[in-house]
C-alpha positions as CSV (number, residue, x, y, z in Angstrom):
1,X,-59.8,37.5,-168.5
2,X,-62.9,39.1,-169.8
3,X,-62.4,42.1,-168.7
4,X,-58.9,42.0,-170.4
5,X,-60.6,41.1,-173.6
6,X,-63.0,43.7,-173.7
7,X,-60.6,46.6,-172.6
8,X,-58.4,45.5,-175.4
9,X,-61.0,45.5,-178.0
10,X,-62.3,48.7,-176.7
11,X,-58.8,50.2,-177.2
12,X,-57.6,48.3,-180.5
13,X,-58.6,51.1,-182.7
14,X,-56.7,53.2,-180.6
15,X,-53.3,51.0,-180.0
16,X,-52.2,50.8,-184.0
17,X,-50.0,53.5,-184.5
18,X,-50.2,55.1,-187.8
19,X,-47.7,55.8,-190.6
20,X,-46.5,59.0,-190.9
21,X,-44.6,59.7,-193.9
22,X,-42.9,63.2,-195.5
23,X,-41.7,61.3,-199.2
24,X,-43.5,64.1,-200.3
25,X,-41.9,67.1,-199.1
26,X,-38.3,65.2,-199.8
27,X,-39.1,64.9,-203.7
28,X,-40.3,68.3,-203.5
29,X,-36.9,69.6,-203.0
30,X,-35.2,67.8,-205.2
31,X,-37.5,69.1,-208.3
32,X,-37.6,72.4,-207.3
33,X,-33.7,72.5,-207.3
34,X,-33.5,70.6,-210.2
35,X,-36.0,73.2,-211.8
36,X,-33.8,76.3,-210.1
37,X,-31.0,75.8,-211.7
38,X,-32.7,75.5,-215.3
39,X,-33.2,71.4,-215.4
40,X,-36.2,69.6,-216.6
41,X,-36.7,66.9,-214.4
42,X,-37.3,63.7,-215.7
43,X,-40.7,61.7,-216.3
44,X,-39.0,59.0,-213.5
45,X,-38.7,61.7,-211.1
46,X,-41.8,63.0,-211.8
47,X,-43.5,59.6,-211.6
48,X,-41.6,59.2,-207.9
49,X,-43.0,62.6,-206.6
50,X,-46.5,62.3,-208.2
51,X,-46.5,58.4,-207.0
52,X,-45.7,60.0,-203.0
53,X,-49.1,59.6,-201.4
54,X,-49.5,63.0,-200.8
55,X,-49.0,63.8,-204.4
56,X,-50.8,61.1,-205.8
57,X,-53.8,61.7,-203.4
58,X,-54.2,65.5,-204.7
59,X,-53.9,64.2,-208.7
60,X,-57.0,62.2,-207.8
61,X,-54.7,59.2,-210.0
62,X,-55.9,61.4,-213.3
63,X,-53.8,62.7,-215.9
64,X,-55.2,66.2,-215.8
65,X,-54.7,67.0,-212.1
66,X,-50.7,65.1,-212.7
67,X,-50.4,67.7,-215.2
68,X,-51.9,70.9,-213.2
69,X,-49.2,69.8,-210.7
70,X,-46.0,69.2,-212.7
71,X,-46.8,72.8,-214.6
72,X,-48.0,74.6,-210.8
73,X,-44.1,73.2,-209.5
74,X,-42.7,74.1,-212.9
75,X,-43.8,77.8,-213.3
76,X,-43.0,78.2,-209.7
77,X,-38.9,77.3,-210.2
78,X,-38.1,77.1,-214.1
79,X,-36.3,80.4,-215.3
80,X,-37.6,80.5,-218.4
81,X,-41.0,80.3,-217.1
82,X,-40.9,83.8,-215.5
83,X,-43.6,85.4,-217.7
84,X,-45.7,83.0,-217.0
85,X,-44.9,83.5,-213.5
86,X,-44.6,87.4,-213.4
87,X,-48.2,87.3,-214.9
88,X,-50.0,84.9,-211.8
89,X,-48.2,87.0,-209.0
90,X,-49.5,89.9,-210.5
91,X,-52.7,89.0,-210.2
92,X,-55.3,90.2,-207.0
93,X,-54.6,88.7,-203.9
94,X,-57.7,86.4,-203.7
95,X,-56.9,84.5,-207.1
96,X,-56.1,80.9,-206.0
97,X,-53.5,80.3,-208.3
98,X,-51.4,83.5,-207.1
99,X,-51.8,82.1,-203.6
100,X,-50.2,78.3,-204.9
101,X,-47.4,80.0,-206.3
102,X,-46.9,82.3,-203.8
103,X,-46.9,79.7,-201.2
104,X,-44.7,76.8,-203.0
105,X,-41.9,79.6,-203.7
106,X,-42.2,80.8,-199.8
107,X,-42.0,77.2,-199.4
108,X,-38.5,77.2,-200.9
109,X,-36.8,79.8,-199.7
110,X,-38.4,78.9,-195.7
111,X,-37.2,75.2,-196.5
112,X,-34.4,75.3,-193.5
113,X,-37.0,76.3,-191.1
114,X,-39.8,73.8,-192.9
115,X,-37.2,70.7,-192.4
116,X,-36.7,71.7,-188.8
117,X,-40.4,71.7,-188.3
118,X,-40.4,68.2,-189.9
119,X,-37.8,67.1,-187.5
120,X,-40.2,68.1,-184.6
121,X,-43.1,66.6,-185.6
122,X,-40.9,63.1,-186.1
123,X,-40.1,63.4,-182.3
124,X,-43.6,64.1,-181.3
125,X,-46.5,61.7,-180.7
126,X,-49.1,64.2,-181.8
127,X,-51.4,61.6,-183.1
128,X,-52.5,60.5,-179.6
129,X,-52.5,64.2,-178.6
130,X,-55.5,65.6,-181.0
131,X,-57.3,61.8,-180.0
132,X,-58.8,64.2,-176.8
133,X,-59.3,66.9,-179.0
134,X,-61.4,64.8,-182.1
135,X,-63.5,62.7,-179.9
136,X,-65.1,65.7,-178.9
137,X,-66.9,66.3,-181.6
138,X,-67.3,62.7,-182.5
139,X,-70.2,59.9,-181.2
140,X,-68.7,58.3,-177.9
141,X,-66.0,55.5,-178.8
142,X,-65.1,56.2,-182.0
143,X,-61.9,56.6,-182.4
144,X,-61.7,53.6,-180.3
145,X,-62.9,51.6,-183.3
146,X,-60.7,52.1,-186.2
147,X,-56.8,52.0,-186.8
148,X,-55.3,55.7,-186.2
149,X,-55.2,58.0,-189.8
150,X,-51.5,57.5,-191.8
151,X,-50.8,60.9,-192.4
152,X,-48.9,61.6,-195.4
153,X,-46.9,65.4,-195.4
154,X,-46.0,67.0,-199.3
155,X,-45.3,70.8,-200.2
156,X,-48.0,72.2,-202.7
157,X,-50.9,74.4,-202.0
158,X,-52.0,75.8,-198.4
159,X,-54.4,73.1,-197.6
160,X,-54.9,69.9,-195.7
161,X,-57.2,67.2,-196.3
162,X,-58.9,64.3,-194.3
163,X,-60.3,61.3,-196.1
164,X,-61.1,57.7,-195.3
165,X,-57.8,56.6,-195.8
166,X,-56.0,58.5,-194.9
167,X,-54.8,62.4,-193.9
168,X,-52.7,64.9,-196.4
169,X,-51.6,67.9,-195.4
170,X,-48.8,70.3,-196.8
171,X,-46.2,70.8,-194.5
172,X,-45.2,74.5,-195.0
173,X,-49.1,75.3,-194.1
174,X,-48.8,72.9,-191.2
175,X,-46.2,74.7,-189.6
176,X,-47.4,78.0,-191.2
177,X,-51.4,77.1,-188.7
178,X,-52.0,79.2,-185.6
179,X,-52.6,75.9,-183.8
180,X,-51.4,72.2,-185.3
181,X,-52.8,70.2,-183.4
182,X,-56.4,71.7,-184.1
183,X,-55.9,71.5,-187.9
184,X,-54.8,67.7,-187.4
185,X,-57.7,67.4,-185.6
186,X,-60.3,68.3,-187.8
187,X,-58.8,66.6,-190.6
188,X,-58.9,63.5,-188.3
189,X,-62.5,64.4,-187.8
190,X,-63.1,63.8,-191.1
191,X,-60.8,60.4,-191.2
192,X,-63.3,59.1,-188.6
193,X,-66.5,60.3,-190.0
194,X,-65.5,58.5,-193.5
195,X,-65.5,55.3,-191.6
196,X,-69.1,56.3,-189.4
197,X,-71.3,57.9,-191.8
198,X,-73.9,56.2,-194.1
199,X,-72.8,55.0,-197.1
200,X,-74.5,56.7,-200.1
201,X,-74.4,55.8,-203.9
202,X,-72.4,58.6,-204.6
203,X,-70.9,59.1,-208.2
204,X,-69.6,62.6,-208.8
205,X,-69.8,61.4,-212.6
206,X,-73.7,61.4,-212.7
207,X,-76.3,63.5,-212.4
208,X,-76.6,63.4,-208.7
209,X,-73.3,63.8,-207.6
210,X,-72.4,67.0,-207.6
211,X,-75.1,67.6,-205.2
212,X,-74.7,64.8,-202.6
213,X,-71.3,66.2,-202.4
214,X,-72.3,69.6,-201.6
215,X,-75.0,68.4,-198.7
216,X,-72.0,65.9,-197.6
217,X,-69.6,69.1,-197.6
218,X,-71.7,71.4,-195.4
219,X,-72.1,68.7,-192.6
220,X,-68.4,67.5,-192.5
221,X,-66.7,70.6,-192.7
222,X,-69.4,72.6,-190.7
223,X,-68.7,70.5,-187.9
224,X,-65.4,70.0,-188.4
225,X,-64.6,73.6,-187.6
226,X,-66.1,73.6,-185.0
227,X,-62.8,71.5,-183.8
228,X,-60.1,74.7,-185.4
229,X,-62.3,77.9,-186.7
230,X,-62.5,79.9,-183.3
231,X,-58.9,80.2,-183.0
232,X,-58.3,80.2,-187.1
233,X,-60.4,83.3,-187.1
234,X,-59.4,84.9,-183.6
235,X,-55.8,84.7,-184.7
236,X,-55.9,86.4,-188.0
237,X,-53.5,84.0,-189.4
238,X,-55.8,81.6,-191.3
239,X,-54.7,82.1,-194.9
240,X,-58.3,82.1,-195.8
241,X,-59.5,84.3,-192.9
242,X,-61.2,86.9,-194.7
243,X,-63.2,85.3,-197.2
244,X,-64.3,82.5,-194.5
245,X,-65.3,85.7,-191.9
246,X,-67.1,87.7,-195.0
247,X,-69.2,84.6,-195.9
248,X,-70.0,83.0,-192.0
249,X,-71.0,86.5,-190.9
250,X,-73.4,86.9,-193.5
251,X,-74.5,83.5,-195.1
252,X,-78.4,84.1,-195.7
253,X,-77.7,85.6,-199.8
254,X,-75.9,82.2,-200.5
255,X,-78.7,80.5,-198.9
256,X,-81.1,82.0,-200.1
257,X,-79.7,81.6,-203.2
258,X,-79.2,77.7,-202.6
259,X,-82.7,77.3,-202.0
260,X,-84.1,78.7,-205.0
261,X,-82.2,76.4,-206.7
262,X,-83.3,73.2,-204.4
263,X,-87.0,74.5,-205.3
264,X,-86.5,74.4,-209.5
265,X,-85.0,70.7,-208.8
266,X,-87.8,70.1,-206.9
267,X,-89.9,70.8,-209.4
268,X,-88.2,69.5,-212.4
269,X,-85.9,66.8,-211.1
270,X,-84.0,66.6,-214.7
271,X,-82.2,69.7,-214.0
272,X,-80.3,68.6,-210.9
273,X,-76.8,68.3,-212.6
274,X,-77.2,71.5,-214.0
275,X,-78.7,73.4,-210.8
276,X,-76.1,71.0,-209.0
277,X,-73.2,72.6,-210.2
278,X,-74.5,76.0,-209.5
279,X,-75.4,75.2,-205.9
280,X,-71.6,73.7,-205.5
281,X,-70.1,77.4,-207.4
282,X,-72.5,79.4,-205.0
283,X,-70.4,77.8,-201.6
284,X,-67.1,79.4,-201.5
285,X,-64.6,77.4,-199.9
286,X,-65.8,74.2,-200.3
287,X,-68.9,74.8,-198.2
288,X,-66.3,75.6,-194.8
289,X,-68.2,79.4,-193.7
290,X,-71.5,78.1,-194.3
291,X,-71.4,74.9,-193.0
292,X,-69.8,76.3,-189.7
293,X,-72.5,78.7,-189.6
294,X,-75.0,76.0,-189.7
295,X,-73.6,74.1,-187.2
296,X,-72.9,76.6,-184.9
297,X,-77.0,77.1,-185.1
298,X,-77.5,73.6,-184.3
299,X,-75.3,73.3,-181.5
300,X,-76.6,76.7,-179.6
301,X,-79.9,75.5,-180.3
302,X,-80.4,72.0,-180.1
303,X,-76.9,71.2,-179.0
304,X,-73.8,70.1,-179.4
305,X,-75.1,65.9,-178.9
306,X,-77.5,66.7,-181.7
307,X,-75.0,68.2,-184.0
308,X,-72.7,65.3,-183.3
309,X,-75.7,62.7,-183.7
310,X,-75.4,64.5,-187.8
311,X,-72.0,62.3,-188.2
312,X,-74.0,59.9,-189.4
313,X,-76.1,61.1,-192.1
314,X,-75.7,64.5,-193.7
315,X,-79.3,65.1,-194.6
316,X,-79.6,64.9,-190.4
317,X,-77.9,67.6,-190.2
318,X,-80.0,70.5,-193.0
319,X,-83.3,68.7,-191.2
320,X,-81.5,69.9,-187.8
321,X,-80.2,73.6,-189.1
322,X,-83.5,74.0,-190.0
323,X,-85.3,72.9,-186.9
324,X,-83.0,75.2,-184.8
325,X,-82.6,78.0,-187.1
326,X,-86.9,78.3,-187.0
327,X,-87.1,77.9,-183.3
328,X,-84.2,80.8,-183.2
329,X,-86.3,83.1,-186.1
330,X,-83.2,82.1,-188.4
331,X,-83.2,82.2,-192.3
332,X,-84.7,78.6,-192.9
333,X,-85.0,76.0,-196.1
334,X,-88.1,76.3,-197.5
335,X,-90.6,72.9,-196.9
336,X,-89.9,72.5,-201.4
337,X,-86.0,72.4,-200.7
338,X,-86.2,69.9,-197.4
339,X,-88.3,67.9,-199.9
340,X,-85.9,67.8,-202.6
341,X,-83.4,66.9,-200.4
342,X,-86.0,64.0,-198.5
343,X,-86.4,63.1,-202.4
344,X,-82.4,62.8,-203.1
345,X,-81.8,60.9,-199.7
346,X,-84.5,58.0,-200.3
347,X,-82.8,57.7,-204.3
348,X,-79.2,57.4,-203.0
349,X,-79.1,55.7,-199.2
350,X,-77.9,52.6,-199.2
């Protein structure tokens, strides 16, 4: 009987299925016919698609980012919106807002081949099939501990996103990713590490914020890819492929650049939000290249149970880039940076 009890504790976590839900991508194509054929949907139907979880979870609940979405779908579909839209796609390749249009009017026109996708990943259990793959980079029993993610699916922008509630991924880049299960698998990474990690007193509406959130980003996305990035980049499909390879095969300017900026806070603390902000524009990509090429440091050097022992506590893992990168005669943080960040770390750990 004990041993019954423990394995069943052991594998709780494990056992509770999660919701997987496409509301998203349904409303989707009901606006963006709607729009089509010249009709402004109404506030109800807005309200239903920008309630979905997927929607609601990229608006952030605010006004501002509920707008930015209802005028992104809008200028993608309304006819009378065609300058507007003529304008973005004539824009450079590499501007963001060319790439969201582009991809929610590819969206549209692939939608047959999107809803077959959909039917296929409602007849597969590929939740249990990336546990293998996430665990690998993960401390030993995790995902043994917590309830599987609910993964929500919507059509909007070629991303995918893990958080501690939850997964959210567009479905057009889903089926669009050299390798699915990989991408679920690092945003699962980041589902589980929500749940691990030290808690922090972080309020991206002070003066610390912005910071925490860029030390936070280099840890979980740097190891992260570690899960996806070899294959995303070998493939020469990853819609952000060259950017990420320009900025992870030479990082050092950005860090360099980064630690200047660590040494001025250090040495007048009052200009962190300022300096903050600057270190957090300086990152491309929400701190993916550089925070793979940190990790990738760590793990050659020091290996890969030190860079997982980093889950934890994202200061752990610039003390640990550091340590390897100076045994491996690496571009390193200088001893005023490591102290800023020793400084932020002892204001904000909880």
């Amino acid at each position: 009987m004990l041993i019954f009890w423990l394995m069943f504790f052991s594998l709780r976590g494990f056992t509770q299925d999660s919701k997987i839900e496409f509301s998203g991508a349904g409303h989707f194509w009901v606006i963006s016919a709607q729009l089509k054929q010249g009709i402004d949907p109404s506030e109800e139907e807005w309200d239903t698609l920008l309630e979905s979880p997927y929607y609601k979870f990229n608006s952030y609940s605010s006004d501002k980012y509920r707008n930015w979405i209802k005028k992104s779908i809008t200028t993608a579909f309304l006819p009378e919106k065609s300058k507007n839209r003529d304008t973005i796609l004539a824009k450079p390749d590499s501007d963001y807002g060319k790439v969201m249009l582009l991809h929610m009017i590819n969206a549209e026109k692939e939608k047959e081949s999107i809803q077959l996708f959909q039917q296929k990943l409602t007849r597969q259990n590929f939740v249990d099939s990336i546990a293998s793959i996430v665990q690998q980079y993960l401390p030993k029993g995790t995902i043994n501990r917590f309830k599987k993610p609910d993964i929500s699916f919507g059509i909007f922008k070629p991303d995918a996103n893990g958080a501690k509630n939850g997964i959210y991924v567009d479905l057009k880049f889903a089926m669009d990713f050299p390798d699915f299960d990989l991408l679920m698998a690092h945003e699962a990474h980041h589902y589980y590490v929500g749940h691990i990690r030290k808690k922090m007193g972080e309020n991206m509406e002070d003066s610390l914020g912005i910071l925490i959130n860029v030390i936070n980003q280099l840890r979980l996305e740097g190891i992260a890819d570690q899960i996806d990035k070899e294959s995303s980049l070998a493939s020469g499909r990853y819609p952000i492929n060259s950017l990420f390879r320009i900025n992870y095969e030479d990082p050092v300017p950005i860090l360099q650049k980064v630690d200047s900026l660590l040494k001025v806070i250090y040495h007048d603390p009052g200009t962190v939000k300022e300096n903050g902000k600057l270190i957090n524009e300086l990152l491309p990509l929400g701190g993916h290249p550089h925070g793979y090429y940190m990790s990738q440091t760590i793990k050659a050097v020091l290996g890969k149970k030190a860079l997982i022992s980093t889950c934890y506590n994202p200061f752990d893992f610039i003390r640990l880039y550091n340590k390897a990168a100076r045994q491996k005669g690496l571009f390193y943080f200088s001893n005023e940076a490591v102290a800023c960040l020793n400084r932020l770390e002892k204001t904000i750990m909880k």
